[in-house]
N, C-alpha and C positions, 0 to 999 in steps of 0.2 A: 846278603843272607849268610848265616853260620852253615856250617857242614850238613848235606842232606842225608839223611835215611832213605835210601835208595833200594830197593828189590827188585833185582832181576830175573824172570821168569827166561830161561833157555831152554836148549834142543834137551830132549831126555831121551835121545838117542845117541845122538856122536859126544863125545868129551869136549869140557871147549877147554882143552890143552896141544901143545901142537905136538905134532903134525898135525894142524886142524884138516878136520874132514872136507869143509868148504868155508865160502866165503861168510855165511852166516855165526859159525864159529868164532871164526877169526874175528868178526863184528864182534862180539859179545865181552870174546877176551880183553881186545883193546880200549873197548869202552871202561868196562869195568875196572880196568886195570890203570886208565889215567882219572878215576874218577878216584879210585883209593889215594892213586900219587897227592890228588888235589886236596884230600882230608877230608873227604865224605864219607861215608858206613856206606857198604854196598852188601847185601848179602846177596849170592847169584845160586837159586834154584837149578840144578843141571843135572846129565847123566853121571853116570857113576864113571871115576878115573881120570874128573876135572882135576886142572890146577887148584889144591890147597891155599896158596896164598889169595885165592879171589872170595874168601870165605863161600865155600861153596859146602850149600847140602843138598843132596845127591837126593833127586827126586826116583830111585828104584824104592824110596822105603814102605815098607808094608807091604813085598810085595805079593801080586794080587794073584789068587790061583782057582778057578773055577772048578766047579764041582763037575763027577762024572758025568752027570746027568747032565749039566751048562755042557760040558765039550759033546756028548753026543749027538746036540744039535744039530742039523743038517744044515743049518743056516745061520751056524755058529763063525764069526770074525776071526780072524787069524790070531795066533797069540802073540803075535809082534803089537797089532793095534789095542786088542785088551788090555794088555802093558803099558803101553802109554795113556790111553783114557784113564785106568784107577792110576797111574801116575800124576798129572792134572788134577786130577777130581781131587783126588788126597789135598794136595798143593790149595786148590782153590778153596776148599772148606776149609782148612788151616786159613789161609787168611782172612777168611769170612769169620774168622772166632778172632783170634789175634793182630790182627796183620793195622789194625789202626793204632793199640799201641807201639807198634814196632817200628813203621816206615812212615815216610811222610808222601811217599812218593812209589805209584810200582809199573817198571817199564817191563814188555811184554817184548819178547825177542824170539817170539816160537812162532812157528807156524800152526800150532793146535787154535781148536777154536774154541774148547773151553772156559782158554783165562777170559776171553772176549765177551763167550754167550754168559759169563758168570759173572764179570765185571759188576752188574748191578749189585750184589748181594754184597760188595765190600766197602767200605767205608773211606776208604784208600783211594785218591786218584790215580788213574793208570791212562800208560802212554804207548801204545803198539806199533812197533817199527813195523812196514809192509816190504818184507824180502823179497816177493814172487807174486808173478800175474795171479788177479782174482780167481778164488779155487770157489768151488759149491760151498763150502764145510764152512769159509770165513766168510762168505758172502749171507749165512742161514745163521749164525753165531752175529755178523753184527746187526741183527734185525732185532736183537735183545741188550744191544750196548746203553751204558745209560749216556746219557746227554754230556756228562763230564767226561767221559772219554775222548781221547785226541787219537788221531790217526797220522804217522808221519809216513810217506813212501823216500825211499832210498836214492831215488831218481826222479828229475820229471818224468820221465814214460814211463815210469812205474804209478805214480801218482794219475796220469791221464789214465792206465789202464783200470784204475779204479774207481774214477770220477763217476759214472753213472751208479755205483753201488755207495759213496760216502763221501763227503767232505776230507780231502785230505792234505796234508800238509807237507812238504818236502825240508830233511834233511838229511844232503849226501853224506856217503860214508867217507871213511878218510884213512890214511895207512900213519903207521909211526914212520914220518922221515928218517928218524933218527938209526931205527934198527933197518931199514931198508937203506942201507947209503948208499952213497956213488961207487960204481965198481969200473973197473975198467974198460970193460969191453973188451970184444974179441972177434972172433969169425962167426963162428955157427950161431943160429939161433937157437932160440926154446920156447917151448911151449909147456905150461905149468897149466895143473887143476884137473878135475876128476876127468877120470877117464871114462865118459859116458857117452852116448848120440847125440845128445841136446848141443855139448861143447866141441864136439867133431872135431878132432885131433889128427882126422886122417885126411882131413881137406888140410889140415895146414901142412904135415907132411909134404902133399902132391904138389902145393905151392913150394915149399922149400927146394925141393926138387926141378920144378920148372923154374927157379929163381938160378938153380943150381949153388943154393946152399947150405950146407949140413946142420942137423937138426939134433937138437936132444929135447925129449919128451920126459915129464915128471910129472906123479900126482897120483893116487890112490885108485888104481881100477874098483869102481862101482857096477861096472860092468862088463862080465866076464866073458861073455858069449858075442858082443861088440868088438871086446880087443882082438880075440882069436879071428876072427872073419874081417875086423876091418885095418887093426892095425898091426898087428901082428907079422901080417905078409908084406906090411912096406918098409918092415926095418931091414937094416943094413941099407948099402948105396948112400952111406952118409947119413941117416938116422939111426938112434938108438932112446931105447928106452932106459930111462936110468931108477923106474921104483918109485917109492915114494919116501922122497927125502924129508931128513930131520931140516929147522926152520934156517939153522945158521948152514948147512949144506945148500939148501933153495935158496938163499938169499945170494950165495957166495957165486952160484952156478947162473943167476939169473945178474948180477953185474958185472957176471966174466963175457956177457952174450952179446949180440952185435945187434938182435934186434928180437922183441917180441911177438908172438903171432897169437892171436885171437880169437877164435872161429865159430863165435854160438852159431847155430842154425836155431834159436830161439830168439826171443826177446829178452838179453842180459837184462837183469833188473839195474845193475850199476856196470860191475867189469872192474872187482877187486883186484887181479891178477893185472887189467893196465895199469893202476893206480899203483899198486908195487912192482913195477916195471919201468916206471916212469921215475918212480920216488930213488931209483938205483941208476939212475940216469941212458937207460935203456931206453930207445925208441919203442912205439909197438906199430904195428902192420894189423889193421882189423876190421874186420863184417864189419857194417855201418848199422847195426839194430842195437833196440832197445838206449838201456844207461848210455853205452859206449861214445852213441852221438855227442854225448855230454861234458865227456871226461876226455877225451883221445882231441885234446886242442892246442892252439895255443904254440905250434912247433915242439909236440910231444909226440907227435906219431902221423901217422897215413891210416886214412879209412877207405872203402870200397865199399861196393856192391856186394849187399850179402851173400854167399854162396858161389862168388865167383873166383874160380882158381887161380885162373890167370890175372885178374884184377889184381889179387891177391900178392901175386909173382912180383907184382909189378907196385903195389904198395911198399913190398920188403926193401924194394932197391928207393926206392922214394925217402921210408922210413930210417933207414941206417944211413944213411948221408944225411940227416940230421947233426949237430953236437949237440955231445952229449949232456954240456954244461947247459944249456938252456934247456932240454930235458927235466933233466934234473929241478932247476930254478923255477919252473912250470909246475912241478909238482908238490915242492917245496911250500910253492904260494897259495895255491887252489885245492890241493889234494891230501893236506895234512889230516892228524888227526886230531890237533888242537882244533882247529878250525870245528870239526865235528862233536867235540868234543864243548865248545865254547855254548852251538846252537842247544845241546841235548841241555845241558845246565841252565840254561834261559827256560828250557821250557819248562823243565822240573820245576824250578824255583817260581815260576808263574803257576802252574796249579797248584803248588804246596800255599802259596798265600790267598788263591779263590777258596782251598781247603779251610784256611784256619777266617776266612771273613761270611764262611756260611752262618 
């Protein structure tokens, strides 16, 4: 099949330019971005302070301002969520007017549940990647999806944790090998990605520590009241926080490192940060939940017991006696993002011809 007309629906909160905010992001960018390499039209809906080269229009437009009377309501939404609804909504009547001359095809990469509960009204087949355990919001949104809608989760245990809510189809994410290369290694570990409860950063700390090995910590505090009380007080003694670096900074710091650490106290939905730790020829040391079971194989790394420190300790020294080259060769083969890149194209090009045989 000739080049697809593709539209991307993204986050209309964080940018998807790096320093990406999360792993969702980063999804959005590199799809998009090998989908244009391959001579497809991709237009990608986003927040405002996206990369230009991903033809992005910045879903802040029109933006939305409620009248005195709307805010005096006592049971009036925050104005973060109002922003984003007339963001969507805008978006989703635009396509519902135009969007069948436009696209042949439109993938859904948000977590809002409009593009979903709105899907019927457009003429456009659409394909919703599933980032994150079943929420209320998309669970009440796909009770109005039409029947041509495809559902892919990111992970098996993303996709089981949806099974009772929808029909869903798995395909995993993937990293560029190429801009993730082999790095050298080194002593200290790291640990990359927001800095929030869910990713617990200061369990891997304690394990670095009972491994007795120093640590540098990177990635965008999301939460500020968490660092101060959890992590905060375990730096120094061979940890530091080093900010939130630019990509070719984190790329360069993550294959200088001897071994990666992991630590949702959630159910990862995948475990981007193995998969670019892996793809840098980095062992990783990680919680055995969610994605991670899936991807952390293969003599790429050591899993545990979720939430066990000393487990943990004791994976790091498992994981970094690894080589690095098989590492590497492991992520190379399974974790690319050709590979995910190859599946998302199949699928497109399969509802763009149920499209044109209606």
């Amino acid at each position: 099949m000739s080049g697809l007309r593709v539209c991307m629906i993204a986050s209309s909160r964080f940018p998807i330019k790096e320093p990406f905010a999360g792993g969702m992001e980063a999804h959005t960018h590199a799809l998009a971005s090998e989908l244009l390499a391959r001579g497809h039209e991709v237009s990608v809906f986003a927040a405002p302070g996206s990369d230009e080269q991903l033809h992005v229009t910045t879903l802040d437009v029109d933006r939305f301002e409620p009248s005195e009377g709307a805010r005096a309501d006592i049971g009036v939404t925050p104005e973060a969520w109002t922003q984003e609804h007339h963001a969507y909504l805008s978006l989703m009547l635009r396509l519902a007017r135009s969007g069948a001359a436009r696209f042949d095809v439109i993938h859904n990469n948000s977590l809002h549940h409009l593009p979903i509960a709105m899907g019927a009204a457009l003429e456009v087949p659409m394909i919703t990647t599933l980032h994150a355990p079943p929420t209320p919001w998309l669970e009440s949104a796909l009770r109005f999806a039409p029947a041509s809608s495809r559902l892919v989760a990111v992970s098996e245990a993303t996709a089981r944790d949806w099974s009772a809510s929808a029909e869903v189809g798995v395909i995993r994410n993937g990293v560029d090998v190429d801009r993730w290369a082999p790095g050298p290694g080194g002593t200290r570990a790291v640990w990359f990605g927001r800095v929030v409860p869910e990713k617990a950063p200061h369990l891997a700390m304690d394990a670095a520590r009972e491994a007795g090995v120093a640590l540098d910590l990177a990635g965008p505090i999301f939460d500020h009241g968490y660092y101060r009380e959890q992590v905060e007080p375990r730096l120094g003694e061979g940890a530091r926080y080093l900010g939130h670096l630019d990509s070719d900074a984190l790329r360069e710091l993550v294959g200088r490192s001897a071994v990666s650490l992991v630590t949702p106290v959630w159910d990862e939905p995948y475990g981007l940060v193995a998969a670019e730790s892996m793809a840098c020829g980095t062992p990783v040391a990680a919680f055995a939940r969610g994605g991670l079971t899936e991807i952390v194989r293969g003599g790429g790394g050591a899993l545990c017991p979720a939430g066990d420190v000393s487990e943990l300790a004791r994976a790091i020294d498992v994981a970094r006696a690894l080589p690095r080259s098989g590492v590497r060769e492991y992520a190379v083969r399974h974790l690319s993002i050709r590979r995910m890149v190859d599946d998302y194209v199949a699928a497109f090009e399969d509802m763009a011809r149920e499209r044109r045989s209606v």
